[in-house]
N, C-alpha and C positions, 0 to 999 in steps of 0.2 A: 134578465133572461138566463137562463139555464142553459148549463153546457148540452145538454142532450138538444133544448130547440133549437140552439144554435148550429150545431149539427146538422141536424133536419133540414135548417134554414141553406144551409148553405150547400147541402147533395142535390138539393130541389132547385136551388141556383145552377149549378156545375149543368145538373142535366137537362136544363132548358136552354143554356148558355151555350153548350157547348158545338151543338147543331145548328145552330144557328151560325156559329163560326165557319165550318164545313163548309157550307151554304154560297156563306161571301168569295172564297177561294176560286171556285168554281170558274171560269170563263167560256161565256160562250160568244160565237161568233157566226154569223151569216157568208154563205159563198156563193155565188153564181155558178149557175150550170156552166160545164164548160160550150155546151152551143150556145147561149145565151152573149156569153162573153165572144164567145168569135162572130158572133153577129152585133153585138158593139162595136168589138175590135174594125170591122167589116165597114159600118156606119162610119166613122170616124175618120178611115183611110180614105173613103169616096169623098167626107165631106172636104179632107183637105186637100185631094187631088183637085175637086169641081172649084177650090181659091187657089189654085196655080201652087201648092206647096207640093214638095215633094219629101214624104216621109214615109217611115218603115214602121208598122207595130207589130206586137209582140204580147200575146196572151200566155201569161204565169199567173200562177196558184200567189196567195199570200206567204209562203213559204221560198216561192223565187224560184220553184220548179216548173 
């Protein structure tokens, strides 16, 4: 093979290669409305009060805010 197709060979790698990397880095991730979550939160306090528990909850982001 020749230095020139090898060349070819391998810019024609890089640039399929390389976006594809971009790509994976990426994170994504789903949230809850926050009504959504205070109406869990909500569900979850009743159900523990109606078995005699007495507990506190507390709706935060994935961040802890």
């Amino acid at each position: 093979m020749s230095f020139r197709r090898l060349s070819v060979a391998t810019i024609v790698l890089v640039a399929f290669v390389g976006p594809m990397r971009a790509e994976e880095s990426l994170i994504a991730y789903k949230s809850l409305s926050p009504e959504l979550a205070l109406d869990l939160a909500r569900a979850a306090l009743a159900s523990c009060r109606s078995h005699g528990y007495q507990v506190a909850v507390a709706v935060i982001d994935r961040f802890g805010a």
